[in-house]
N, C-alpha and C positions, 0 to 999 in steps of 0.2 A: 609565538612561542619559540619557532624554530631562533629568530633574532635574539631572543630573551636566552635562549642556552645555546650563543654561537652556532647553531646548526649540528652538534652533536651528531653524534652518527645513532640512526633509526628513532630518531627525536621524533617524526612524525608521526610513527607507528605507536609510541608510548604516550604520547597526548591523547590516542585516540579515546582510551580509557577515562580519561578525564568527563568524557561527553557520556559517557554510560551512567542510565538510570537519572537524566536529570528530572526534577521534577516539576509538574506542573503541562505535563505534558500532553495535552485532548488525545489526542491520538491513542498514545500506548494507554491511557486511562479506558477509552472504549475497547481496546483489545482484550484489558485484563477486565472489564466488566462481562463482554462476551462471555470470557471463559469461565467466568462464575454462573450467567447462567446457564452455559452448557453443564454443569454440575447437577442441576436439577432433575428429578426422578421423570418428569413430565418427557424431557427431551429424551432420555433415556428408553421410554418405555414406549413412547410412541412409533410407528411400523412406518410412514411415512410422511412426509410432506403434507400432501392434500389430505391426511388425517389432523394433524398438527394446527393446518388452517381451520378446518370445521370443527374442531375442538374450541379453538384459540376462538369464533365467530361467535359461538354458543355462553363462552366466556365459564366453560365447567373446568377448567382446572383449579387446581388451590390459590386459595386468596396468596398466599407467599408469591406463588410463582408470577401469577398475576401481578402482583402486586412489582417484582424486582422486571418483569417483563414493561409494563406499562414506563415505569419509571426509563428506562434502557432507548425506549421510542421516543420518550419526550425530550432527554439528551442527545440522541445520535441516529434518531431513527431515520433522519435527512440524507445520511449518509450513503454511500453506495460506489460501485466501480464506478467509473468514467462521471463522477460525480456534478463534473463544471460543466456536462452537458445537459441542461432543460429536458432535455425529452427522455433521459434517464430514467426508470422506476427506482424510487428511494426504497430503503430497507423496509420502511413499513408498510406500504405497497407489497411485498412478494414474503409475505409471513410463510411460505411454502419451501420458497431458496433460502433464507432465513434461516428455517429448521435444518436444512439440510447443511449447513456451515456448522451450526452448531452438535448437530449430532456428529459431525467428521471430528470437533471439538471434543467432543464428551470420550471419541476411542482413545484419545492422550492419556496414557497411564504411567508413561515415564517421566519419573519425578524430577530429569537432568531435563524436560523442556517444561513442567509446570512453568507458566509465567509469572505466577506470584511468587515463587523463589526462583527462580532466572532473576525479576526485580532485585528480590532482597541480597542476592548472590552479586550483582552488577553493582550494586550501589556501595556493596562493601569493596569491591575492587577500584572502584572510582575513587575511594574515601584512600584507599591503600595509595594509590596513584600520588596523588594530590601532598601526601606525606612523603613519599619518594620525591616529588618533585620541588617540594617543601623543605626537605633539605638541602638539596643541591642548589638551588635558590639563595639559601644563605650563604653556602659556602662559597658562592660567588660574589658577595656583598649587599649592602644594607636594602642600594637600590633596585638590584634583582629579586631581591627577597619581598620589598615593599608593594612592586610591581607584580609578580607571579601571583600575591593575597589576593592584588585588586582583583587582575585577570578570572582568576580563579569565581573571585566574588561573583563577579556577572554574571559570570558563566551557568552557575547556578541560578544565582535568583531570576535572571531571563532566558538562558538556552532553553529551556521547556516551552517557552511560549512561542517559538519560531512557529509551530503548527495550529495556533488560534489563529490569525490574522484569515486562515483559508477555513475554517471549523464556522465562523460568522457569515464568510461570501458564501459560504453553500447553506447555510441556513437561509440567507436572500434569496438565493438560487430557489429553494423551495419553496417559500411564501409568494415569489413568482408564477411557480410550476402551479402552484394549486391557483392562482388568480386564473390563468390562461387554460388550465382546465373544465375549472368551472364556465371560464365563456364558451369552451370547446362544447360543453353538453347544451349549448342554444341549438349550436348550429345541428347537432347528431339529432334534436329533439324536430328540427324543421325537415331533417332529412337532407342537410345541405353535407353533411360528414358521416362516413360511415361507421366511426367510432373515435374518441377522444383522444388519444392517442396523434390520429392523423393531424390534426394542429399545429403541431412541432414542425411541420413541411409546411407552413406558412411562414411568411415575415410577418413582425409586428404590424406594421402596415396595413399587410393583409387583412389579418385580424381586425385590425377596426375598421377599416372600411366595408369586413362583413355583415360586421355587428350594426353599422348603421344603416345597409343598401342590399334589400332581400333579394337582390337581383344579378350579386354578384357570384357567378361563377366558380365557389370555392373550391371542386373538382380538379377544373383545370391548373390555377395556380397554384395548387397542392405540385400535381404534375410537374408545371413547367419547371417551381423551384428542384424540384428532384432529380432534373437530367444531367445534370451534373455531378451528383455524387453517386447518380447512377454510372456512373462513366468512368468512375474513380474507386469502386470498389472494391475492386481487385489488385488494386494497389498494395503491395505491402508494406512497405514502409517508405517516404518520401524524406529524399538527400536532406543532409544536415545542412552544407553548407552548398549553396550557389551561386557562383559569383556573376556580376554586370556582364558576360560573355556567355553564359550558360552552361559555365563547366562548373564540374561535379568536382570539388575540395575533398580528399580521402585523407584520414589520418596513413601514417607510412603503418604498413602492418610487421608486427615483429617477429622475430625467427624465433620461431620454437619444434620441439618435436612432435613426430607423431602422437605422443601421449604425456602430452604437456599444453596447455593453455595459458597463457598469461594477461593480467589483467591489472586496474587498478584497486591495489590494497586499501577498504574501505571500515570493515568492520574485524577487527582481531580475531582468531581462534582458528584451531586445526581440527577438522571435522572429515570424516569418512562417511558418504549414504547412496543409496542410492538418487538418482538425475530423474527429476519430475519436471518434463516440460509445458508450462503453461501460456498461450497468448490471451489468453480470458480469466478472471480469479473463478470461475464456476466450472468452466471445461473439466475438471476431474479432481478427485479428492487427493489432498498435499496428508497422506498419512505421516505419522511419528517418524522423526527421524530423516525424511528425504530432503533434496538437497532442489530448493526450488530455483529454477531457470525462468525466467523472462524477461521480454526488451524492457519494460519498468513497469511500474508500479507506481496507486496511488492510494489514498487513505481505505479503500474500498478492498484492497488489497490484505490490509494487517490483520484480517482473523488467519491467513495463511502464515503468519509468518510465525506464527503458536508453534505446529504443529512440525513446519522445516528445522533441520538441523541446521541448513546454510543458504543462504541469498547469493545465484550470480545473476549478475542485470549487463543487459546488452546496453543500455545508456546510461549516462549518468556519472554525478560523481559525490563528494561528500555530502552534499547537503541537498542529494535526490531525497523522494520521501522515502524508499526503500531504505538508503544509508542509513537516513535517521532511526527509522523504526528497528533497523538489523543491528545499528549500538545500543538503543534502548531496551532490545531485549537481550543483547549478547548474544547477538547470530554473526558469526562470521560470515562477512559477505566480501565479496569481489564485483565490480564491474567496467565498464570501458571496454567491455569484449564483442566485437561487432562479428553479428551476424550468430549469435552462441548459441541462442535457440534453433538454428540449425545444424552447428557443428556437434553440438550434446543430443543425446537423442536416451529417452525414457527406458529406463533400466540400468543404464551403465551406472556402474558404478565410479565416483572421483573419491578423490581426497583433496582438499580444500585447504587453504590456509589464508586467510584474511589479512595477515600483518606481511605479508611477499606479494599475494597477488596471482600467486602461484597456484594452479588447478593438475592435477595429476591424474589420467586418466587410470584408472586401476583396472577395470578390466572392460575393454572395449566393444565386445559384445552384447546387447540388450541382452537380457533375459526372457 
């Protein structure tokens, strides 16, 4: 695009509009499904969690609710934070954290973050774009013009689906999970495991050579494989780059001032909220309006992204899943800012601007 209008000045920033509300998109479709059924009187009126599960076991709520619930599970219930790892519990596994995403869903009463008109609001501004760029396209001649349709064209009928190709491996991922589960409950049945779960600290390997040799030890190589990341747990984030020497590659860090942050401009819009820092999507509720911080995010993430006024991510760049999700819903986001979830810290208030990059600290004392 930048080629296509000579590089124009802030050409980047005004394409980004174009990516907003594409559709066909797994992703934002399970966010805005959530948020319908966070609507429900069920979620509403229920006191907690573990009331929610023993309700939800008994199967005594309304056939409606029931009924858009079940459906919700057999689309996306696979899903979850740190999704691509096996030993993860899926959504439909922990109907108790479940609730508790959606009741934080259900306090959204501000109709500037409803998702389904954030959609309908993005998609008109996409459409605006496209005609903005739609002209200047001609005014540059036949085959800018011809070129920008096609561009445009794909853009649409496949930018949505960049988030299927990983919506199907994690669906794999699951139909796995439950195979090696179900072997898990041999061995907890012989009394070789002390619950299903511990499985995941086997190799495959392991694993079948349990299943076939009642004499094999599963205790210990549970153990042995875990000394390692026993070791490594405390680790907090490991070097991006390392080179055949062993040094540690740093991007050059930029000057800014004390109450200035700068980063890269990923998703448009100028937003003021309070700084919610999160290293887990469960650690604490992202209420209306706050301005969500963490090193990234992945599909496990996007009920938070409801309820933020603004996405910054310590990694990443356009086509992180954050980015994606923060132009599909029109959350101004920033990221490339290393080390942010320690330099921001829960209360302070920013002001934000997605199309600069630019983070402003407005008042630097938490609350």
């Amino acid at each position: 695009m930048k080629k296509l209008f000579d590089n124009e000045k802030d050409i980047g920033h005004k394409v980004m509009h174009l990516e907003k509300a594409l559709p066909e998109n797994i992703t934002l479709e399970m966010g805005l499904a959530m948020y319908q059924l966070a609507q429900f009187e069920e979620i509403k009126t229920c006191d907690s969690g573990k009331e929610f599960a023993a309700t939800l076991k008994k199967r005594s709520f309304s056939e409606e609710f029931l009924s858009a619930y079940d459906l919700f599970m057999e689309e996306y219930g696979f899903r979850c934070p740190k999704e691509m790892d096996v030993a993860t519990s899926r959504l439909y596994e922990q109907p108790a954290a479940f609730f508790e995403i959606l009741q934080v869903m259900a306090e959204n009463r501000d109709p500037a973050l409803n998702p389904q008109a954030v959609y309908v609001t993005s998609k008109e501004e996409r459409e605006q774009a496209y005609r903005e760029f739609l002209k200047r396209a001609r005014e540059k001649g036949w085959l800018t013009h011809k070129l920008f349709r096609w561009f445009y064209h794909v853009l649409v009928e496949f930018g949505g689906y960049r988030e299927i190709h990983k919506y199907y491996y994690i669906m794999i991922i699951d139909i796995f999970r439950k195979y090696v589960l179900n072997a898990a409950q041999h061995l907890v049945d012989q009394g070789r495991l002390d619950n299903t779960e511990q499985v995941f600290d086997l190799t495959i390997a392991d694993l079948e050579e349990a299943l076939e040799d009642p004499s094999v030890d599963v205790q210990n190589r549970a153990d042995k494989n875990t000394q390692f990341l026993k070791k490594i747990k405390n680790i907090r984030n490991f070097p991006r780059i390392i080179d055949s020497r062993g040094k540690i590659l740093r991007s050059p860090k930029r000057e800014v001032s004390e109450d200035e942050i700068v980063g890269e401009p990923i998703s448009p819009g100028v937003i003021r909220g309070t700084v919610k820092v999160l290293h887990t999507p469960d650690e604490k509720p992202v209420l209306p309006g706050d301005i969500l911080v963490a090193r990234a995010t992945d599909p496990g993430w996007t009920p938070l992204f409801i309820n933020a006024g603004g996405v910054i991510l310590e990694v990443g760049g356009l086509l992180q899943h954050g980015a994606l999700v923060a132009r599909e819903y029109g959350k101004p986001c920033v990221a490339g800012i290393e080390d942010v979830t320690a330099l921001l810290r829960d209360g302070q208030v920013v002001e934000m601007d997605g199309s600069t990059g630019v983070i402003q600290i407005v008042t630097n004392d938490p609350e």
